[in-house]
C-alpha positions as CSV (number, residue, x, y, z in Angstrom):
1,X,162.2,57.1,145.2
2,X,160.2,59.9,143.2
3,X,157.1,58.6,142.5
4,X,156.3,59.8,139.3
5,X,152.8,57.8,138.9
6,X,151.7,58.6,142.8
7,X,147.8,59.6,142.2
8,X,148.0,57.4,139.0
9,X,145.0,54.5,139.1
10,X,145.5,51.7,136.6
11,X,142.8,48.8,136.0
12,X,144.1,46.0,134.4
13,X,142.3,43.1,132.9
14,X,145.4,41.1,131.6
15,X,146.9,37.9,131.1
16,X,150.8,36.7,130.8
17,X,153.7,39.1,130.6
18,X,153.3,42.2,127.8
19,X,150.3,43.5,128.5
20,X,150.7,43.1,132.4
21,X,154.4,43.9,132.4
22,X,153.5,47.4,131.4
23,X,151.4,47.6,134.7
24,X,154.4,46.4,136.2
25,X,156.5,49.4,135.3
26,X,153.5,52.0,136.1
27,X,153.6,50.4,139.4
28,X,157.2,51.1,140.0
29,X,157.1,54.6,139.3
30,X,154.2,54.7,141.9
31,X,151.0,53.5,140.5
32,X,148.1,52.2,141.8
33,X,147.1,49.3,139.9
34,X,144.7,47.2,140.5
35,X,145.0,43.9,138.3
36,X,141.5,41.9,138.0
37,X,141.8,38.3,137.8
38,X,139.3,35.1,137.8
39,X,138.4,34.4,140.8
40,X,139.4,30.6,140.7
41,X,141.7,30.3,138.1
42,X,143.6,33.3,138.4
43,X,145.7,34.8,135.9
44,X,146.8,32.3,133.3
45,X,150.3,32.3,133.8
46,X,150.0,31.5,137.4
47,X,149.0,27.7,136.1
48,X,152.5,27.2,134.9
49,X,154.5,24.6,137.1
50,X,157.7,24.2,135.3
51,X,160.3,26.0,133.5
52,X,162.7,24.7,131.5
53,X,161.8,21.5,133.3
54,X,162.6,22.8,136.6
55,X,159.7,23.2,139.1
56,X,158.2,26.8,139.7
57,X,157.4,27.7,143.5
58,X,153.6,29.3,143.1
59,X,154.7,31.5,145.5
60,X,157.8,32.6,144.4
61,X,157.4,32.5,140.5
62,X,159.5,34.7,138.6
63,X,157.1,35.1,136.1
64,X,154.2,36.0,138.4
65,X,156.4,38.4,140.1
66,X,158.5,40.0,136.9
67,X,155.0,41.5,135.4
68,X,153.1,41.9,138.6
69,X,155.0,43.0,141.6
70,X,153.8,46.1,143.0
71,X,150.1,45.7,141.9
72,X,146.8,44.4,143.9
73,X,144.9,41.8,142.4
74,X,140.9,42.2,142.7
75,X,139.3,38.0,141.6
76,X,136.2,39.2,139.6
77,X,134.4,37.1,137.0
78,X,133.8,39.7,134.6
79,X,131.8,37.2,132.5
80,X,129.4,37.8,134.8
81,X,126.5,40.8,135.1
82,X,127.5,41.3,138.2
83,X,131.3,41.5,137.9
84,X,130.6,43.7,134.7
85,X,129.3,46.1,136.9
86,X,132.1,46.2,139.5
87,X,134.5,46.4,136.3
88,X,132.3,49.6,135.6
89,X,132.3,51.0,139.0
90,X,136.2,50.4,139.6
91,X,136.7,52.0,136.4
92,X,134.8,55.4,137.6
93,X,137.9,56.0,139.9
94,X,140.8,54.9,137.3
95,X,143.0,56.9,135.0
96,X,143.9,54.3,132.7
97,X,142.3,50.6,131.8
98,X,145.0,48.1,130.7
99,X,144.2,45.1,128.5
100,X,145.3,42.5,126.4
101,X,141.9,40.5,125.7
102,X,141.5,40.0,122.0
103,X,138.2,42.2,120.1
104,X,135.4,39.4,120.2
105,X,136.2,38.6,123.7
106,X,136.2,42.7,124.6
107,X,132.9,42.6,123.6
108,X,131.4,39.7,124.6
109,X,132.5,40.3,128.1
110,X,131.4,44.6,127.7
111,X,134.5,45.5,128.5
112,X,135.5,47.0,125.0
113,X,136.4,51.1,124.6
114,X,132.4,51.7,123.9
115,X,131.6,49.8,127.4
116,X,134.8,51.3,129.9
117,X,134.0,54.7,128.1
118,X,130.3,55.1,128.8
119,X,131.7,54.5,132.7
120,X,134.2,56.9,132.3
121,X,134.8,59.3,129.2
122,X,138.3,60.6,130.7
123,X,139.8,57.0,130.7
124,X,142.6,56.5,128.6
125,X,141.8,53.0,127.0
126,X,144.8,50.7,126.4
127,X,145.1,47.7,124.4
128,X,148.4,45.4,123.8
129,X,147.8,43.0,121.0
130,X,149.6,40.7,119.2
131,X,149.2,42.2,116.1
132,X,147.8,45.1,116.2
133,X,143.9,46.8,116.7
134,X,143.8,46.8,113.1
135,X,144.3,45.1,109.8
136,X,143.3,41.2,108.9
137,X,144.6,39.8,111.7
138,X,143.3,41.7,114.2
139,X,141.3,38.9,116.3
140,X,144.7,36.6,115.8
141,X,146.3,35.8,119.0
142,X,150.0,35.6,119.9
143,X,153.4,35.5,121.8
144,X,156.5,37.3,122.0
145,X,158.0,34.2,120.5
146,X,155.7,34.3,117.5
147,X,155.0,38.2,116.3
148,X,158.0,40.0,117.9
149,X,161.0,37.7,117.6
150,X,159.9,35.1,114.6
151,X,157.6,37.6,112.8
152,X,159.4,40.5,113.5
153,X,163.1,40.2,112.2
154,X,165.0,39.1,115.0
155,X,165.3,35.4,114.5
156,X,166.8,35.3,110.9
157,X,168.8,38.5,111.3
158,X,170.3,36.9,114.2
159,X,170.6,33.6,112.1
160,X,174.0,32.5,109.9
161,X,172.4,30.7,107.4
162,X,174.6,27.8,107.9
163,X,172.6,26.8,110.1
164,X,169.5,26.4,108.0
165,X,167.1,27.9,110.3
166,X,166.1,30.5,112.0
167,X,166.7,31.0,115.8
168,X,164.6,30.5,118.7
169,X,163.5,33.1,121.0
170,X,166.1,33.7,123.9
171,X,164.2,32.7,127.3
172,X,161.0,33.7,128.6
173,X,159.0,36.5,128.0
174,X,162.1,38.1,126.4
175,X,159.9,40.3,123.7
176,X,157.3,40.6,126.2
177,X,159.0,42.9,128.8
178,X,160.7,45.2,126.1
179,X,157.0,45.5,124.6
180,X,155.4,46.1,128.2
181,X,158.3,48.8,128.5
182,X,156.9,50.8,125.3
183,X,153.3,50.5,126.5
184,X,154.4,51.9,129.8
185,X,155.7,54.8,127.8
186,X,152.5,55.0,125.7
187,X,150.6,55.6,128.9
188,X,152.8,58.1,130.1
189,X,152.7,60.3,126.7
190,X,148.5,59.5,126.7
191,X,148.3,61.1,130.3
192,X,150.4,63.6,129.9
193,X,148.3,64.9,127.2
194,X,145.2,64.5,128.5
195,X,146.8,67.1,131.4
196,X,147.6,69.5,129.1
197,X,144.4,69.2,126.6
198,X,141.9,67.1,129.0
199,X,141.1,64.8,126.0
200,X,141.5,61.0,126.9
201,X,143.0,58.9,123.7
202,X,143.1,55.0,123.5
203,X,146.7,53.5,123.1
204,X,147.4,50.9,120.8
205,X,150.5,48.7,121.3
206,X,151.6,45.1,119.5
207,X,154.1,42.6,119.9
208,X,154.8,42.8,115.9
209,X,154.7,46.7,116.7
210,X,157.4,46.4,118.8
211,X,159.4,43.6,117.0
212,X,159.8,45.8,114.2
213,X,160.9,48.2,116.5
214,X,163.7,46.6,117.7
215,X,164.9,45.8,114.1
216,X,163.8,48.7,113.3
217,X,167.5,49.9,111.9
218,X,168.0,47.1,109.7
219,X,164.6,47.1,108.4
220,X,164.9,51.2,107.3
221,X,168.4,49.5,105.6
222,X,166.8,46.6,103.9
223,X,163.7,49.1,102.5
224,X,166.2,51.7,101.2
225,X,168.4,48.9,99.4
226,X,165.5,47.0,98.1
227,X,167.1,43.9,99.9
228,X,168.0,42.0,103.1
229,X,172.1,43.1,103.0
230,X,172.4,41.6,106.5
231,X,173.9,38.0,107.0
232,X,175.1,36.7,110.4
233,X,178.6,35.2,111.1
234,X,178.7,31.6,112.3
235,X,179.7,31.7,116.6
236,X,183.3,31.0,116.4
237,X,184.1,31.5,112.9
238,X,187.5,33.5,112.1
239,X,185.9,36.0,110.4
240,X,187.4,40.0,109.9
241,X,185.9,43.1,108.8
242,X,187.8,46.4,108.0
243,X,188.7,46.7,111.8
244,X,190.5,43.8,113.6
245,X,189.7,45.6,116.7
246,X,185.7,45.0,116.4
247,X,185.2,41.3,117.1
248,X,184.5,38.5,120.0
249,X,187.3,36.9,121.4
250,X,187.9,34.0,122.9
251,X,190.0,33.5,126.2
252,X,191.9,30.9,127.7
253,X,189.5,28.9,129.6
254,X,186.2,29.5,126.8
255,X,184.9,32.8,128.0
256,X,184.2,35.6,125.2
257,X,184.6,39.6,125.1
258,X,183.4,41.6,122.7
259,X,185.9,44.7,121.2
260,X,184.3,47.5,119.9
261,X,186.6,50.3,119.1
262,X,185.0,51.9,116.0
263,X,187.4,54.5,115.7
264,X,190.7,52.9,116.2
265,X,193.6,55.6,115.3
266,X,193.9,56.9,118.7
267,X,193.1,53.6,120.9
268,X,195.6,51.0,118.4
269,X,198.6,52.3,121.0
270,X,196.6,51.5,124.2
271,X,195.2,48.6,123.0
272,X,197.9,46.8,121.9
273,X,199.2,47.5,124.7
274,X,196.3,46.6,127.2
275,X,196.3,43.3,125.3
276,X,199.7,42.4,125.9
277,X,201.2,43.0,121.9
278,X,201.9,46.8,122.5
279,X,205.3,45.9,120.9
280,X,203.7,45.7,117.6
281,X,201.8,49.0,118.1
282,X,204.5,50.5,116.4
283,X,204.7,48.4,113.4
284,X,203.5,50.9,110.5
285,X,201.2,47.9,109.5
286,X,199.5,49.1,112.3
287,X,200.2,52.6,113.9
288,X,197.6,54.3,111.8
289,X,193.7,53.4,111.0
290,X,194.5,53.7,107.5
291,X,197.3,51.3,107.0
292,X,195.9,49.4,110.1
293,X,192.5,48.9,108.1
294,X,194.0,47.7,105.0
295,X,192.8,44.1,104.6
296,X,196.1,42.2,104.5
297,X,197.4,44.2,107.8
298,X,193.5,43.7,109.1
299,X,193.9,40.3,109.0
300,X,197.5,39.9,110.6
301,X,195.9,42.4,113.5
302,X,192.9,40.5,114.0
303,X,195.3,37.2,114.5
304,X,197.3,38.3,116.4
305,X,194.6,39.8,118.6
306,X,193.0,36.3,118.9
307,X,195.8,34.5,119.9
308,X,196.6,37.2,122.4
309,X,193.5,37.0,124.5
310,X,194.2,33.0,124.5
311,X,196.9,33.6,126.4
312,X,194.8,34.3,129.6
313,X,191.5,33.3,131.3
314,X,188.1,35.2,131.3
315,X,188.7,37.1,134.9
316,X,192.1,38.4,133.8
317,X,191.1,40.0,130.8
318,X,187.9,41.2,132.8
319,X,190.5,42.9,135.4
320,X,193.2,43.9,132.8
321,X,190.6,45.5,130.2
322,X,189.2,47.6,133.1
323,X,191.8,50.5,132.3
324,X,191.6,50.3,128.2
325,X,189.9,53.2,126.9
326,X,188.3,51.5,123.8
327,X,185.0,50.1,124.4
328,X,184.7,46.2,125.5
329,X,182.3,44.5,127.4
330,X,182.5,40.9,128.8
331,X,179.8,38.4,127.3
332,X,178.2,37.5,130.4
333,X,174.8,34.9,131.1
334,X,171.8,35.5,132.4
335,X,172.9,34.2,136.0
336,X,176.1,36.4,135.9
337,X,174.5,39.7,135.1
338,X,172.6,39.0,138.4
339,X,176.2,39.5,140.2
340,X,177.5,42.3,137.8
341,X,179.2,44.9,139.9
342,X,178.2,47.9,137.4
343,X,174.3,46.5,137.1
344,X,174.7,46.8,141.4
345,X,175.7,50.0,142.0
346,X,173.3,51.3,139.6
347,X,170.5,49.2,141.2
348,X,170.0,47.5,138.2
349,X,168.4,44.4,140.6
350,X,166.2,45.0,143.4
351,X,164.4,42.8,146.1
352,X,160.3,42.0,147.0
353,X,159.4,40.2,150.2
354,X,158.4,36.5,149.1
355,X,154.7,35.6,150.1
356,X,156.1,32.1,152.2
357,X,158.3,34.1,154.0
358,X,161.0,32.8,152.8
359,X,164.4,34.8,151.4
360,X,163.5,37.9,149.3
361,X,163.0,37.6,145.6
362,X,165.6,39.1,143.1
363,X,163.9,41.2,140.2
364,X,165.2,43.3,137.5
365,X,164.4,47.5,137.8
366,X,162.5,48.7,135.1
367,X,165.1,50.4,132.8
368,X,164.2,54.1,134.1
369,X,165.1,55.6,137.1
370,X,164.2,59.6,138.5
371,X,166.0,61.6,140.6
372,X,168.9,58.6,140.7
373,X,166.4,56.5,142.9
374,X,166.3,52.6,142.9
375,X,162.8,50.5,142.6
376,X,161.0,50.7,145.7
377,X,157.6,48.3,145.6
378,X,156.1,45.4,146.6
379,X,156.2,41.6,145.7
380,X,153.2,40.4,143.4
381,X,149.7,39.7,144.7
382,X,148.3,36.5,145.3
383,X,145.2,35.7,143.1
384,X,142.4,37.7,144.9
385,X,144.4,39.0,147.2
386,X,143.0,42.3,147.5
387,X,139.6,42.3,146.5
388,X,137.7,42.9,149.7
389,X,140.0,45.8,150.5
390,X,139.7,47.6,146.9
391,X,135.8,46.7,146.8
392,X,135.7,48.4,150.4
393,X,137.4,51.6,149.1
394,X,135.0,51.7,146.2
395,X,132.4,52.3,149.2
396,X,130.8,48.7,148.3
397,X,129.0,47.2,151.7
398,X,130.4,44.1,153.5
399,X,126.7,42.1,152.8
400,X,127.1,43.5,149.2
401,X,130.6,41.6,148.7
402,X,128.9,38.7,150.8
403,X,126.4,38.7,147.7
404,X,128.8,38.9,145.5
405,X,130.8,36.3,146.8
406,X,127.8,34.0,146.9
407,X,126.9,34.3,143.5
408,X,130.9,33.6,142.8
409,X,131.5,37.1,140.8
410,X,134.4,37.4,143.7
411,X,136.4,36.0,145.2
């Protein structure tokens, strides 16, 4: 793969998924980046034993490995004069320092813009926030499932309001890794410049930032109309629009796929057709757009399109629809993207050793690849795994990380 990052050094002080996630995707494009963590405790997220009630393997966590695979983890107490220090000399030879600690504890620990800076005025200074660097809630933490999905948009546009409330979050980390994805792209613009002007800038990404981001569309709508126009359908309600032929339908045996043919003129022949009813594609009801769009004739369409695709399972329409020149797309889960025959062949997924040598670990690619290249890296550190190597390459003596060790700045 083309390393686009090689020569790049990242030091990340960083907890959970955004911030670190972002160090994740530096790493795959060739990175070095070196990801500090306490020297007993570890990063937070490695405390957490179950997921949705099912028991994680420490050694095999997917959400140790989704944010951190590629990385070397250094265990430093930075709380401590001593680990400051190291924080300081580490960051001498670094290109970018990564964090996500909130503004009193950036200062109380020195390692704030001022403090990274006065080791190293060409750093670029990165910080991933919950809601943002400035503003009244500045010093306010947060999740993904708190400022990007709840407090930015997504979980009432999302929402019928049958329902009465607002939905939740759809699994782990799901804001997380799309925010992680734009700080990744911060860093790149932020170097780039500083190679073409040699001035370092700081980087300022939130989870509300990018919430708002991702609703972005419907939130440029809502300000230019003065109002929220958007309102979710109810799953499974018999609802039409203008085009019968936009819609998810259900199949014989409870799967779901999704028609999308905005511009239906030229695909009502082939669709009909592809869908069994290419009888009726001849019908002037609905041989043109125009007639075909009229709601009464919308509405007999759209029927008659439902009960078609009852007809058959989910894997027949999944073969049959594979010709159709509309768009569709089959509503898949989590676990069957994993097998997806299109998401394989573009490498989509890609594999880490494990640390207990056990089968490799499936992971999801960043969503950028150079020079048609699949994700080449490594599996996540353990806590402290590296820290006697990196300290070594910062030229530090064995009897100095003896010290160190001693005094329990390291680990």
């Amino acid at each position: 793969m083309t390393k686009v990052m090689e020569g790049v050094r990242v030091l990340e002080i960083a907890q959970f998924t955004f911030v670190p996630m972002a160090g994740g995707v530096l790493a795959d494009w060739g990175a070095d980046v070196i990801k500090v963590e306490h020297p007993v405790r570890g990063d937070a997220q490695r405390g957490i034993q179950m997921l949705q009630r099912l028991a994680v393997n420490p050694q095999r966590s997917s959400l140790m490995q989704h944010p951190n695979r590629g990385k070397r983890s250094v265990g430093i107490d930075v709380s401590t004069p001593e680990g400051q220090e190291l924080i300081y000399e580490l960051a001498k030879q670094c290109d970018v320092f990564l964090t996500n600690y909130l503004p009193q504890q950036r200062q109380k620990l020195k390692i704030d813009v001022e403090h990274i800076r006065a080791a190293n005025p060409n750093i670029i200074y990165v910080r991933g926030s919950a809601f943002g660097d400035k503003g009244p809630e500045r010093e306010k933490g947060g999740f993904d499932s708190t400022a990007f999905w709840a407090r930015g948009g997504s979980a009432k546009l999302v929402a019928p309001k049958e329902l009465g409330s607002p939905l939740l979050q759809p699994g782990p980390a799901y804001g997380d890794t799309i925010g992680g994805m734009n700080i990744a792209g911060g860093i790149a613009a932020a170097l780039f410049h500083r190679e073409r002007t040699g001035k370092a800038t700081e980087v300022d990404v939130s989870l509300l930032s990018s919430g708002i981001w991702a609703t972005a569309c419907s939130v440029d709508v809502a300000m230019e109309l003065k109002t929220n126009p958007f309102e979710a359908a109810m799953p499974g309600k018999n609802t039409v629009g203008t085009n019968p032929l936009i819609g998810m339908f259900e199949t014989e045996d409870g799967g779901h796929i999704s028609l999308s043919v905005l511009t239906p003129g030229p695909y009502i022949k082939d669709t009909f057709e592809h869908l069994g009813i290419g009888e009726h594609a001849d019908d002037p009801r609905f041989s043109t757009d125009v007639e075909l769009m009229k709601e009464e004739n919308t509405r007999a369409a759209y029927e008659m399109i439902v009960a078609a695709f009852k007809t058959k399972p989910f894997k027949y329409w999944t073969d049959r629809l594979k010709t159709m020149r509309g768009q569709w797309a089959a509503y898949q889960s989590v676990y069957d993207v994993s097998f997806d025959e299109q998401v394989l062949a573009n490498d989509f997924i890609f594999e880490v050793e494990s640390a207990d040598g056990g089968a490799p670990i499936r992971l999801v690619a960043n969503p950028v690849q150079f020079d048609h290249a699949k994700v080449e890296t490594t599996r996540a550190p353990e806590a402290s795994e590296h820290t006697e190597l990196v300290l070594m390459e910062l030229g530090i003596e064995w009897d100095r990380i003896e010290q160190l060790k001693e005094k329990g700045a390291v680990a």
